[in-house]
PAZAPA-4460 file (N, C-alpha, C; in steps of 0.05 Angstrom, whole numbers, plus 32768, in hexadecimal, padded with zeros to 4 digits):
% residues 264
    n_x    n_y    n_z   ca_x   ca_y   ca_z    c_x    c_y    c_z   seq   type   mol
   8924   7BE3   890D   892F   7BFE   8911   8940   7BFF   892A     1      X     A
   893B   7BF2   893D   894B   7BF2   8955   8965   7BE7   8955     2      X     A
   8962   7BCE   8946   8985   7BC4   8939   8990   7BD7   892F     3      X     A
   898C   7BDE   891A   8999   7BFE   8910   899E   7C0C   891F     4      X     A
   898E   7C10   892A   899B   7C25   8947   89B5   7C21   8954     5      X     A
   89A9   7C0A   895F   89C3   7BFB   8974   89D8   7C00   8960     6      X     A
   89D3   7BEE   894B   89EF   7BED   893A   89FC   7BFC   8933     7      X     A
   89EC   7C21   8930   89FE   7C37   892D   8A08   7C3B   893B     8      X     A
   89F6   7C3C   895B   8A04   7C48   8973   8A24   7C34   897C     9      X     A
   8A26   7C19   896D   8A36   7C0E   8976   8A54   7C13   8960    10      X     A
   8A45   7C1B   8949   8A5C   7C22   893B   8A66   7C43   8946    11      X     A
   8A54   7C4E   8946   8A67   7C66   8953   8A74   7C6B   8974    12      X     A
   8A71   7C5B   8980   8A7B   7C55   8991   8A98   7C4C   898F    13      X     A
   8A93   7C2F   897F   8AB1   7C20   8977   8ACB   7C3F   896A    14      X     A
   8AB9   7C53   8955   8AC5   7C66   8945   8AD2   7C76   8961    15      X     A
   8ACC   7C84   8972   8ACC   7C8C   8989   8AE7   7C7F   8997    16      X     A
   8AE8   7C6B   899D   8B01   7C5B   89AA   8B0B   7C62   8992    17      X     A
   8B04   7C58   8975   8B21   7C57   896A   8B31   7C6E   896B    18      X     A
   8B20   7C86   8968   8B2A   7CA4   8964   8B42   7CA4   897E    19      X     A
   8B37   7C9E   898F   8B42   7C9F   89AC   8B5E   7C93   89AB    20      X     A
   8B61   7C7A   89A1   8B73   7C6E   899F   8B8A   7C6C   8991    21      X     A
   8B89   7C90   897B   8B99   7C96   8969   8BA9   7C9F   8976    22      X     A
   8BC9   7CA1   8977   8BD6   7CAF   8983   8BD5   7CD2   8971    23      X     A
   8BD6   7CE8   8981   8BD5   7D05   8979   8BEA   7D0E   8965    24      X     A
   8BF0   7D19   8956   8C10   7D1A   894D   8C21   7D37   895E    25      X     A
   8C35   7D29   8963   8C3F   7D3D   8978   8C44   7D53   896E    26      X     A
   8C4F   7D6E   8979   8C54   7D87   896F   8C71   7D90   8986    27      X     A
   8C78   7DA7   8978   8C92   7DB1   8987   8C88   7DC0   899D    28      X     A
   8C91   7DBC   89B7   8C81   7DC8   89D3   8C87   7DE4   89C5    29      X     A
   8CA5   7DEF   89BB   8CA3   7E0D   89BB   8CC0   7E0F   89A6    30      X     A
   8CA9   7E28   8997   8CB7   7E26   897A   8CC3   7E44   896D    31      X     A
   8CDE   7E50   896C   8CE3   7E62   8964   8CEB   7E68   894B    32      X     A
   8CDC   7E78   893B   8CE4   7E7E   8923   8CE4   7E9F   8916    33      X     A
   8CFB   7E9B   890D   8D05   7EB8   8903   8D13   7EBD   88E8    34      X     A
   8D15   7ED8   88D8   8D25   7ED2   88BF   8D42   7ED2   88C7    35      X     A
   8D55   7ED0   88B7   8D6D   7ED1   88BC   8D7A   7ED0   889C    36      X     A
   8D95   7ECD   889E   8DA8   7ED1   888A   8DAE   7EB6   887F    37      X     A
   8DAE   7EAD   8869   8DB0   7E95   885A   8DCB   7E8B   886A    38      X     A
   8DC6   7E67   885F   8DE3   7E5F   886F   8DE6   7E57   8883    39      X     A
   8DDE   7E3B   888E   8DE2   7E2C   88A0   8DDC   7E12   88A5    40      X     A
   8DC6   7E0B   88B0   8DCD   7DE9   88AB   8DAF   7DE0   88C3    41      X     A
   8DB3   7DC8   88C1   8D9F   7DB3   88DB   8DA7   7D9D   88E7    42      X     A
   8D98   7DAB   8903   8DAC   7D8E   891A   8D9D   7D90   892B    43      X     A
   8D99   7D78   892E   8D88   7D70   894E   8DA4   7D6E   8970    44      X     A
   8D96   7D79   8983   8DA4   7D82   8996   8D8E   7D76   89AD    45      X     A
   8D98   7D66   89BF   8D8B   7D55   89CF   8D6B   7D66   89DA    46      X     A
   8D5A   7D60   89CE   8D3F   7D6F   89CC   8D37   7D90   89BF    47      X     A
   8D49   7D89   89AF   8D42   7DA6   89A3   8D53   7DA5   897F    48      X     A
   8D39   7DAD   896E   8D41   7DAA   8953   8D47   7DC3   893E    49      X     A
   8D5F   7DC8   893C   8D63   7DE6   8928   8D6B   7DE9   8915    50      X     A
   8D59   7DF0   8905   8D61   7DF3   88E9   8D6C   7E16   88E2    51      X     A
   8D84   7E1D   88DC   8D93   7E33   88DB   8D96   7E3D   88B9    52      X     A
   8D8A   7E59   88BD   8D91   7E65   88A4   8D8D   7E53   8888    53      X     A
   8D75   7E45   8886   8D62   7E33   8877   8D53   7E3E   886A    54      X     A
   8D53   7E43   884C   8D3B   7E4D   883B   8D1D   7E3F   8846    55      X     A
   8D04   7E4A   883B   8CF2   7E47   8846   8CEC   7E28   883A    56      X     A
   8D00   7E2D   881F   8CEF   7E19   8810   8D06   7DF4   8822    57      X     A
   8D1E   7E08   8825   8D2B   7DED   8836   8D1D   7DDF   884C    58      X     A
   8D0E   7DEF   885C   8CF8   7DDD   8876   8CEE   7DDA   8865    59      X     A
   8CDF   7DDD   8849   8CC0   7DCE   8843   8CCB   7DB0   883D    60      X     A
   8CEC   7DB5   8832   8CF8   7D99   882C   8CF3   7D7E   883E    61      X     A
   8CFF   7D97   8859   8D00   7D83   8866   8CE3   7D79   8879    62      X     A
   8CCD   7D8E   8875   8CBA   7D88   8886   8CA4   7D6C   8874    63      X     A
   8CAC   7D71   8858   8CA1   7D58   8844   8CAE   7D3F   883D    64      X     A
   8CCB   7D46   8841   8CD4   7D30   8834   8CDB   7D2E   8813    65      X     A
   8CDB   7D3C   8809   8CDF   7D49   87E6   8CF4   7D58   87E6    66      X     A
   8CFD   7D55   87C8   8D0F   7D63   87C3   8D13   7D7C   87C1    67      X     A
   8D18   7D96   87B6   8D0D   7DAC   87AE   8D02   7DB4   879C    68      X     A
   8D09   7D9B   8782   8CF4   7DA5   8767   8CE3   7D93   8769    69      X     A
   8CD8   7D8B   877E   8CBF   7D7F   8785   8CAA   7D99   8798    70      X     A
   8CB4   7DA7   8797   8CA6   7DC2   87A5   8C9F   7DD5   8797    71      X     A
   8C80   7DE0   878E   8C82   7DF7   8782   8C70   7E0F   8799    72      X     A
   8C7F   7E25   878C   8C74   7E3D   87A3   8C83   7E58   8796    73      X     A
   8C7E   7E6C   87A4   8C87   7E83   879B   8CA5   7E7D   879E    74      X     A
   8CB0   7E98   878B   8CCC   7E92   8783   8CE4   7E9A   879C    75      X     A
   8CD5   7EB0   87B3   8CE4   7EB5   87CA   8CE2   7E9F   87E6    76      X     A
   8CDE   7E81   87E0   8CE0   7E72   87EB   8CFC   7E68   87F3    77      X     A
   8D0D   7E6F   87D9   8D22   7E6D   87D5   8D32   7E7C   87E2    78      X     A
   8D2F   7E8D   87E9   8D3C   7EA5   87EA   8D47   7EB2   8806    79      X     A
   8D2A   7EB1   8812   8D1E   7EBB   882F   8D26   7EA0   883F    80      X     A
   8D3C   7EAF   8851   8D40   7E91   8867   8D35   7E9A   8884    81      X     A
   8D3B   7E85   8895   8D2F   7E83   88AB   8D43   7E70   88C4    82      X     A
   8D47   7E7E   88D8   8D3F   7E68   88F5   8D2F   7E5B   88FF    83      X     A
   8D34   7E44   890C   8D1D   7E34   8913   8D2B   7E2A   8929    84      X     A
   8D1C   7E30   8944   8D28   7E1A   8955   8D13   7E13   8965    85      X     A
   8D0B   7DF9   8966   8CF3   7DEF   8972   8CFE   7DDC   898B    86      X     A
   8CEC   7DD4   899A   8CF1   7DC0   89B5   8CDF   7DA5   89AA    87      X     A
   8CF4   7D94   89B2   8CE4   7D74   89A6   8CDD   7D6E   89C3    88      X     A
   8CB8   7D68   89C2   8CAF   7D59   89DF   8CC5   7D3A   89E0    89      X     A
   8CC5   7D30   8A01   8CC7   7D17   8A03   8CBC   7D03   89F7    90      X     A
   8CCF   7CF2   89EA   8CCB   7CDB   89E0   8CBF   7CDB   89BF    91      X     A
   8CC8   7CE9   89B1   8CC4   7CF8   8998   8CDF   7CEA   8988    92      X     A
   8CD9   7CD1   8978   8CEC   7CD4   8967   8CFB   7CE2   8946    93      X     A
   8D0F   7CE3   8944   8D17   7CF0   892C   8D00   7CE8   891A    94      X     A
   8CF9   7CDC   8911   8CEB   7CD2   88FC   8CCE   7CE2   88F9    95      X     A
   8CCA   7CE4   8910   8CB1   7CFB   891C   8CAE   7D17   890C    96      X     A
   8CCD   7D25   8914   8CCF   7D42   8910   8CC8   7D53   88F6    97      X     A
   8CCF   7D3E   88D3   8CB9   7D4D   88C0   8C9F   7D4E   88C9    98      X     A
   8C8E   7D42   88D2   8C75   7D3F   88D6   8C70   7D5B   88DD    99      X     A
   8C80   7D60   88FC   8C79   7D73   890E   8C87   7D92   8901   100      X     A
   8C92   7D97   88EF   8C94   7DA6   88E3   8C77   7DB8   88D5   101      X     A
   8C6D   7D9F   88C7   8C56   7DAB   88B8   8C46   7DBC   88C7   102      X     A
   8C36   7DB4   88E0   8C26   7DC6   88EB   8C39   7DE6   88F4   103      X     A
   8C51   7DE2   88F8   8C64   7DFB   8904   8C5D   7E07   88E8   104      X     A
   8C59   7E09   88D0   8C5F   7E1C   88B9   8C3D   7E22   88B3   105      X     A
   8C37   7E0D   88BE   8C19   7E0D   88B4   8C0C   7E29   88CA   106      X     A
   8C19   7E2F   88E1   8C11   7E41   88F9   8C21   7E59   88F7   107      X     A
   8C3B   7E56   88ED   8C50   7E6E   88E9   8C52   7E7D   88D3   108      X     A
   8C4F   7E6E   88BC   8C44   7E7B   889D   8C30   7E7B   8890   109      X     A
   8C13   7E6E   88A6   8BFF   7E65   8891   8BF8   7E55   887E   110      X     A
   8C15   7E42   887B   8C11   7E2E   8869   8C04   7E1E   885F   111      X     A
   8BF2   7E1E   8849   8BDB   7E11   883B   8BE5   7E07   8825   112      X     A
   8BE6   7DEA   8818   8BF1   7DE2   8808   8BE4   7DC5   87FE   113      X     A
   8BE7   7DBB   87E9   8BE0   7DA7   87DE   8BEE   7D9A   87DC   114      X     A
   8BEE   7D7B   87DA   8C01   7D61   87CD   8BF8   7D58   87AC   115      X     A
   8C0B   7D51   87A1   8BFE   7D3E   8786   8C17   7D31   8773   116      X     A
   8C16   7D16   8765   8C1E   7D0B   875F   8C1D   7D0F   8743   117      X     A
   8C3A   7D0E   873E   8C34   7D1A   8719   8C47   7D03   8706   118      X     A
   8C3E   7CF5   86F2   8C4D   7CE3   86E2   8C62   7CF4   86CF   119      X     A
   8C7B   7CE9   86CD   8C91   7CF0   86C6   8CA3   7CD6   86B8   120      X     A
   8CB3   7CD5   86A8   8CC9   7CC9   869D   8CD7   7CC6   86B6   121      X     A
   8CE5   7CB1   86BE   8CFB   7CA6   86D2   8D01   7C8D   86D1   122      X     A
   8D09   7C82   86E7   8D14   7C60   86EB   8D03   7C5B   8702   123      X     A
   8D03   7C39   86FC   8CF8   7C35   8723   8D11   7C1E   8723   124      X     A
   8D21   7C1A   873F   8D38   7C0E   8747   8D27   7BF7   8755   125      X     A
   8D33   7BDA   8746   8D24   7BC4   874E   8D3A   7BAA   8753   126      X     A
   8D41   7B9D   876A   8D4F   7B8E   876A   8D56   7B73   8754   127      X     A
   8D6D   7B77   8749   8D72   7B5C   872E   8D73   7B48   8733   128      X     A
   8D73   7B34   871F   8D70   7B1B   8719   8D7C   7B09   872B   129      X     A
   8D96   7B05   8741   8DA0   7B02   8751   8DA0   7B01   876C   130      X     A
   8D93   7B1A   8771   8D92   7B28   8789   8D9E   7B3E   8799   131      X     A
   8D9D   7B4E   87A7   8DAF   7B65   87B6   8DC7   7B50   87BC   132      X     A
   8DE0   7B69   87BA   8DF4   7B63   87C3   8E04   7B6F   87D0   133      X     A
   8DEF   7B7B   87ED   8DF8   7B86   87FB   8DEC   7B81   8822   134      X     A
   8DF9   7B8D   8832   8DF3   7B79   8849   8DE4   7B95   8854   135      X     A
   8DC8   7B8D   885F   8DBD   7BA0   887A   8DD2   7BA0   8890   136      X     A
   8DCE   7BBE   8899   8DDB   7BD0   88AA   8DC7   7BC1   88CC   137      X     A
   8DD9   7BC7   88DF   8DCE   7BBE   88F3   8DB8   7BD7   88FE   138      X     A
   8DA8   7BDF   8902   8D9E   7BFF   890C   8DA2   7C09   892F   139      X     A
   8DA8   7BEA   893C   8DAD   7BF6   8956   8DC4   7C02   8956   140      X     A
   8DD9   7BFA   8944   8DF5   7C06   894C   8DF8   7C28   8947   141      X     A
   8DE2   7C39   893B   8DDF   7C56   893C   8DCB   7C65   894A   142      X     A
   8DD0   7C75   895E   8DBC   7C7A   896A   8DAE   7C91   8962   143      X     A
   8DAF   7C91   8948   8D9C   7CAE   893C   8D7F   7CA0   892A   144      X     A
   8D89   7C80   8928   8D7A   7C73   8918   8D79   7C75   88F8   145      X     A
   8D64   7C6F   88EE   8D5E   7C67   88CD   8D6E   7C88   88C0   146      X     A
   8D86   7C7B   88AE   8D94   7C8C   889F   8DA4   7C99   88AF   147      X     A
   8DB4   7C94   88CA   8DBC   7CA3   88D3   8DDC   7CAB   88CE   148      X     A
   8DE4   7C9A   88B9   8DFE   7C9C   88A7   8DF2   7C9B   888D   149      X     A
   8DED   7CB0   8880   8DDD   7CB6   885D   8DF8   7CAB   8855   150      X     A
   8DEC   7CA8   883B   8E08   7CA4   8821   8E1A   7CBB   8822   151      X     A
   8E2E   7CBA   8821   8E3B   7CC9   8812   8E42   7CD2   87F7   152      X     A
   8E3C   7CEA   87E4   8E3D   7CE4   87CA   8E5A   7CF6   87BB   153      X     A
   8E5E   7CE9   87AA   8E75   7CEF   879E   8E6E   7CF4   877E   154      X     A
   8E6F   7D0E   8775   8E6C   7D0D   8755   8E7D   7D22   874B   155      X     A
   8E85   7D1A   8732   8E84   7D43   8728   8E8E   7D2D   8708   156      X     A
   8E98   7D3B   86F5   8E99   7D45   86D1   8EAF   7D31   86D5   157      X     A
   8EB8   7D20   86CC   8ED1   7D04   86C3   8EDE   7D02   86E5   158      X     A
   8ECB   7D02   86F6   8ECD   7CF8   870F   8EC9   7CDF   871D   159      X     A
   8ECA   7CCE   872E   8EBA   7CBE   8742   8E9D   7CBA   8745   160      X     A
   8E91   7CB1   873A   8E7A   7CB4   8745   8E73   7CA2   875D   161      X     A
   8E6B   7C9D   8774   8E6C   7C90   8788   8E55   7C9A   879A   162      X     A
   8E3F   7C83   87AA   8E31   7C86   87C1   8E3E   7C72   87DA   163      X     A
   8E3C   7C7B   87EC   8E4B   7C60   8802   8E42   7C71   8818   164      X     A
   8E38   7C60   8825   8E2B   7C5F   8841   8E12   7C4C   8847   165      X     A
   8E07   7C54   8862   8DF3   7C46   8870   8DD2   7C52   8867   166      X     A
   8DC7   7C44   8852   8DA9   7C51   884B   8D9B   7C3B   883C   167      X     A
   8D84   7C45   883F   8D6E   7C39   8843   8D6E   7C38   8818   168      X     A
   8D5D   7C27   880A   8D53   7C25   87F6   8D4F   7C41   87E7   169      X     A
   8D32   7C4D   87F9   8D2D   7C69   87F2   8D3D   7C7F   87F3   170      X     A
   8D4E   7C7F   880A   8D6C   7C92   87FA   8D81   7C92   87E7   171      X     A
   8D85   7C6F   87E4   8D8D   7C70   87D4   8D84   7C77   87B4   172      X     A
   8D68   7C72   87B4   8D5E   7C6A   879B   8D5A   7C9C   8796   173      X     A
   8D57   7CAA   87B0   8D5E   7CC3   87B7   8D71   7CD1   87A1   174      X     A
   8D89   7CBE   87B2   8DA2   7CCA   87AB   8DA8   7CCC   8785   175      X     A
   8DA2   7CA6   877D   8DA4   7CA8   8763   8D93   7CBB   8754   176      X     A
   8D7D   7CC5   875D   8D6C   7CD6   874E   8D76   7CF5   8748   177      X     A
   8D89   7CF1   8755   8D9C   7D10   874C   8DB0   7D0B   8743   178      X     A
   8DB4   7CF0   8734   8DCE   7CEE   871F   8DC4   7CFF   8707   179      X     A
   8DA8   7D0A   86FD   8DA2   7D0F   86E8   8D99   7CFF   86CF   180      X     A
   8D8D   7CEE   86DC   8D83   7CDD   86CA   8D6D   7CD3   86CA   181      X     A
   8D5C   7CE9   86E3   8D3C   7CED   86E7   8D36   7CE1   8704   182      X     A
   8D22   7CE1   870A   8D19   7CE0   8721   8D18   7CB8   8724   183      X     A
   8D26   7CAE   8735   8D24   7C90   8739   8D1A   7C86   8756   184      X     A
   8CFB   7C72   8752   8CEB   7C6C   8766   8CF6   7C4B   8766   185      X     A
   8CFF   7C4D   878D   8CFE   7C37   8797   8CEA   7C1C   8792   186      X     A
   8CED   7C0A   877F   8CD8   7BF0   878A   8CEA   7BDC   8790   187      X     A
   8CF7   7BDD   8799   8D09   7BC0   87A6   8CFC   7BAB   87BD   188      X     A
   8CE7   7BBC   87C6   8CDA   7BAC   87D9   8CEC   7BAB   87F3   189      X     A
   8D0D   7BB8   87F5   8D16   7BB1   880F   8D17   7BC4   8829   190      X     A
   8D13   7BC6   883A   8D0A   7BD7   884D   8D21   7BDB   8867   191      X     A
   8D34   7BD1   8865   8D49   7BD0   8870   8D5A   7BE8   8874   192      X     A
   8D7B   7BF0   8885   8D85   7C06   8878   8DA0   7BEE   8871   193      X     A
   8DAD   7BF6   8860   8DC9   7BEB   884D   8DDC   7BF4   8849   194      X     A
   8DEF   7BE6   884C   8E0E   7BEB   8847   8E17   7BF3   882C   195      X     A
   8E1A   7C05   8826   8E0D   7C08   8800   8E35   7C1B   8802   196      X     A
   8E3B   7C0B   87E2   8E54   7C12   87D8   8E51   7C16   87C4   197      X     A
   8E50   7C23   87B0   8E45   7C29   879A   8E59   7C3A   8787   198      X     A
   8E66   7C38   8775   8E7F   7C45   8763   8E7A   7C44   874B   199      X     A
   8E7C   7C5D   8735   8E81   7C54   871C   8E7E   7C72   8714   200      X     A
   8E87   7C62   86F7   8E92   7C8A   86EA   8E79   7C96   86D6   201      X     A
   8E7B   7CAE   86E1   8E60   7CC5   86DF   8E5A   7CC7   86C2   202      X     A
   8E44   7CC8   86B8   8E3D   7CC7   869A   8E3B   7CE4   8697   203      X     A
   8E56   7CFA   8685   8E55   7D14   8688   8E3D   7D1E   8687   204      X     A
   8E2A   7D09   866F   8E11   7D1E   8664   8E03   7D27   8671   205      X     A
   8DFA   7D12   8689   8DE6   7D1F   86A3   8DEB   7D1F   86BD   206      X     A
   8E0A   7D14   86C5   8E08   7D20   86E7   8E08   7D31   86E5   207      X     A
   8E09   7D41   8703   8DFB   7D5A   870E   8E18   7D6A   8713   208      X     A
   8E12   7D80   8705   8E29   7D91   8706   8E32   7DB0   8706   209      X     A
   8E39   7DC3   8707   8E34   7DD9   870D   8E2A   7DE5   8723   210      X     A
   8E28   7DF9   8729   8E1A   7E06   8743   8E08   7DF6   8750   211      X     A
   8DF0   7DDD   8748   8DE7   7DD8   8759   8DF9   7DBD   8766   212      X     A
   8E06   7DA8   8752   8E14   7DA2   8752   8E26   7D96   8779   213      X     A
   8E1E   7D88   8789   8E29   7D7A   87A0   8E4D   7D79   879A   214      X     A
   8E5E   7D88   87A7   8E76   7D87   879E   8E86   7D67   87AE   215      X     A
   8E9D   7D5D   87A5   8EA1   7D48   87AE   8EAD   7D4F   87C5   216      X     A
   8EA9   7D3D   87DB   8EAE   7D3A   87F3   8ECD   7D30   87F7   217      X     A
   8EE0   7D38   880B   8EFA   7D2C   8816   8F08   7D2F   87F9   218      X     A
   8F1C   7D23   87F1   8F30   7D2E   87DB   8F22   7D27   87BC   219      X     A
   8F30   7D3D   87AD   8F23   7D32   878F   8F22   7D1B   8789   220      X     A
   8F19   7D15   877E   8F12   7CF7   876C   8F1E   7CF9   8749   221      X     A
   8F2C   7CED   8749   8F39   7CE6   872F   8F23   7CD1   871F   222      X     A
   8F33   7CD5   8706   8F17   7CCB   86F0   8F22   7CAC   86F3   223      X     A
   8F0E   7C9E   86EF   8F0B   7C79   86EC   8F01   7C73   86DF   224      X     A
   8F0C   7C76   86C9   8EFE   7C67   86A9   8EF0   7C49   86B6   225      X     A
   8F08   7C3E   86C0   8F07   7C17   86C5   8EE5   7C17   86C9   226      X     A
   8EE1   7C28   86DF   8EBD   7C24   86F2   8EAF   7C1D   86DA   227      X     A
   8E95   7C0B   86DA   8E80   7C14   86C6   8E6A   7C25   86CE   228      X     A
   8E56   7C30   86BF   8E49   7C40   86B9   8E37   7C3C   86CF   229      X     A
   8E1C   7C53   86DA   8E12   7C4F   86F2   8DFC   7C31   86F9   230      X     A
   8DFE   7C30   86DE   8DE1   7C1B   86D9   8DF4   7BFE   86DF   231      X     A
   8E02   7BF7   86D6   8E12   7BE3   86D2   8E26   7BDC   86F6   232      X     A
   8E2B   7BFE   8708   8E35   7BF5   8710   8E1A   7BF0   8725   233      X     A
   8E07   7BF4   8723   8DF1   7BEB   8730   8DE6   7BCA   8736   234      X     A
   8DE1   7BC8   8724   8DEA   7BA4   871C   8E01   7B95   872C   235      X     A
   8E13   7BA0   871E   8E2E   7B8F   872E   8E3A   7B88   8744   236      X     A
   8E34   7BA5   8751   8E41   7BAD   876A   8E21   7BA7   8777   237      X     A
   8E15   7BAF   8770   8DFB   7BAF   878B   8DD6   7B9F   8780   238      X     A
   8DE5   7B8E   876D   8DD5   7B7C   8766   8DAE   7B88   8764   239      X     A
   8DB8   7B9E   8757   8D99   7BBB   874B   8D9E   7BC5   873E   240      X     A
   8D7C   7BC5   872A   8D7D   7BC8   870F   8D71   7BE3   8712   241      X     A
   8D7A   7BF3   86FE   8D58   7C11   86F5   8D51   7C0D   86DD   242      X     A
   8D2F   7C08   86DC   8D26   7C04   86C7   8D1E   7C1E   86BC   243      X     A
   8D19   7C26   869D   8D0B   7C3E   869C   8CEA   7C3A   869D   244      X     A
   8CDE   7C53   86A9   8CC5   7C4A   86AE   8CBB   7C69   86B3   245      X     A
   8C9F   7C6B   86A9   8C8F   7C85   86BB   8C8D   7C85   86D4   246      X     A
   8C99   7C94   86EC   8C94   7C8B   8703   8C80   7CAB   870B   247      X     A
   8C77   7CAD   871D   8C64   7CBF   8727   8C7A   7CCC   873E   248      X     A
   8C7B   7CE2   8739   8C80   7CFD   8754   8C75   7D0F   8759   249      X     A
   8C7D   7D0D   8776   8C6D   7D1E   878C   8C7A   7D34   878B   250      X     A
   8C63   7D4D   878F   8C64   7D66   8790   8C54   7D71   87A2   251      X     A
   8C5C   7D80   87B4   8C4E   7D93   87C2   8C50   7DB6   87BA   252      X     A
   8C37   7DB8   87B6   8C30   7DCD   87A8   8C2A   7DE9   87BD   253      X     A
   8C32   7DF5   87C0   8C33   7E0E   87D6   8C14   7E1E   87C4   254      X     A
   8C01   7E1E   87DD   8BE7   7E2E   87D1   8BEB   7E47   87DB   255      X     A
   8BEF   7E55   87FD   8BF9   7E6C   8801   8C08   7E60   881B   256      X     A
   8C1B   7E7D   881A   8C2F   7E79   882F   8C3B   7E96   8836   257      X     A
   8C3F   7EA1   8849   8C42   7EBC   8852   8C60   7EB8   8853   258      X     A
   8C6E   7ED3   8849   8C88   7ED3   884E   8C90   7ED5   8869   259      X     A
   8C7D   7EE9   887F   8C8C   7EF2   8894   8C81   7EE1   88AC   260      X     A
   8C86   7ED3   88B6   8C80   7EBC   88CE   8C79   7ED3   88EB   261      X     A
   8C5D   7EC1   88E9   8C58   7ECD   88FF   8C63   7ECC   8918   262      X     A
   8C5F   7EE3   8931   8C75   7EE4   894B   8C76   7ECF   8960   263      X     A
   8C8D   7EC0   8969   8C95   7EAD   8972   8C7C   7EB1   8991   264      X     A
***
């Protein structure tokens, strides 16, 4: 009986340091939030992070990491926007700040919510028979870090279709998932960010078009029969395949959430 003893008292001890030795997750020293008028944008400003005139449901975007029809909740999520300007402590990197979001909504709106993974029809993007044919990006040369030049995307109806920029696998594999041809999960296994050039002409039936629709960036794009198709120019140009497959998505499910944020 006395070994047992010892042996608990020594495991909860060890449990004790470990607890100790977790780092805390940081929070915003001081955080203002208010409604406001739809219509504006997000930018980090040397210690201080503002998200301007942002539906409620745009911070949940960005406080998870999901898309928006990966979010379910009441329908004035949409609707009802907000200011946000918070203070980032010292030595807090970007990569940090969804994290530190969550508790700010979780204290300002009450936010209680669930996660869960739901099987769906999609692709998973897996490097071909060959290999990538594309070169890693250096990461010291940006000082905002991982993704700090996203793709650029180019689409619309007998247009260009085109991604080109500096991103990581998972954006890319992001970006394709809003050509309309279902939700597509990264397994490439590469963890890098990449020089990604990516061209070919839009299959009318399912790019993304109309009002929600990303309009094309810098001058129109004329149609290019020559390009091939998105799958093909996947292969060619950047040596990755999409298989079809059931892949599983994440949803965060809004259980309650108060419209009016409590006072700063």
């Amino acid at each position: 009986m006395k070994t047992s003893l010892l042996f608990l008292m020594a495991v909860h001890a060890a449990c004790i340091v470990d607890a100790q030795d977790v780092p805390a997750q940081p929070k915003f020293e001081v955080a203002s939030v208010k409604q406001s008028r739809c219509g504006g944008g997000s930018w980090i400003d040397p210690g201080v992070v503002t998200l301007r005139g942002m539906t409620l449901k745009g911070v949940l975007r960005e406080a998870f990491n999901v898309k928006m029809e990966q979010i379910e909740g009441p329908s004035w999520l949409e609707t009802e926007c907000f200011d946000i300007s918070a203070k980032i402590p010292a030595g807090v990197s970007r990569d940090q700040l969804p994290a530190m979001l969550r508790p700010l909504l979780a204290e300002r709106f009450k936010l209680a919510l669930h996660e869960e993974d739901r099987p769906t029809s999609g692709y998973v993007m897996v490097v071909d028979k060959g290999g990538p044919k594309f070169k890693e990006d250096d990461a010291k040369a940006y000082f905002m870090g991982k993704d700090a030049r996203p793709g650029l995307t180019f689409y619309g109806v007998g247009g260009l279709g085109a991604l080109r920029g500096v991103m990581t696998m998972a954006t890319l594999a992001s970006n394709l998932s809003s050509r309309g041809y279902g939700p597509v999960q990264d397994l490439t296994g590469l963890t890098g960010r990449y020089d990604i050039d990516l061209r070919w002409t839009p299959d009318q039936a399912v790019e993304p078009k109309g009002p929600g629709a990303t309009p094309a960036a810098g001058p129109a794009q004329v149609a290019d029969t020559s390009l091939p198709d998105l799958f093909t120019a996947l292969r060619e140009s950047l040596g990755l395949r999409l298989e079809r497959r059931s892949v599983k998505v994440h949803f965060v499910v809004i259980d309650r959430i108060e419209r009016i944020p409590t006072e700063n």
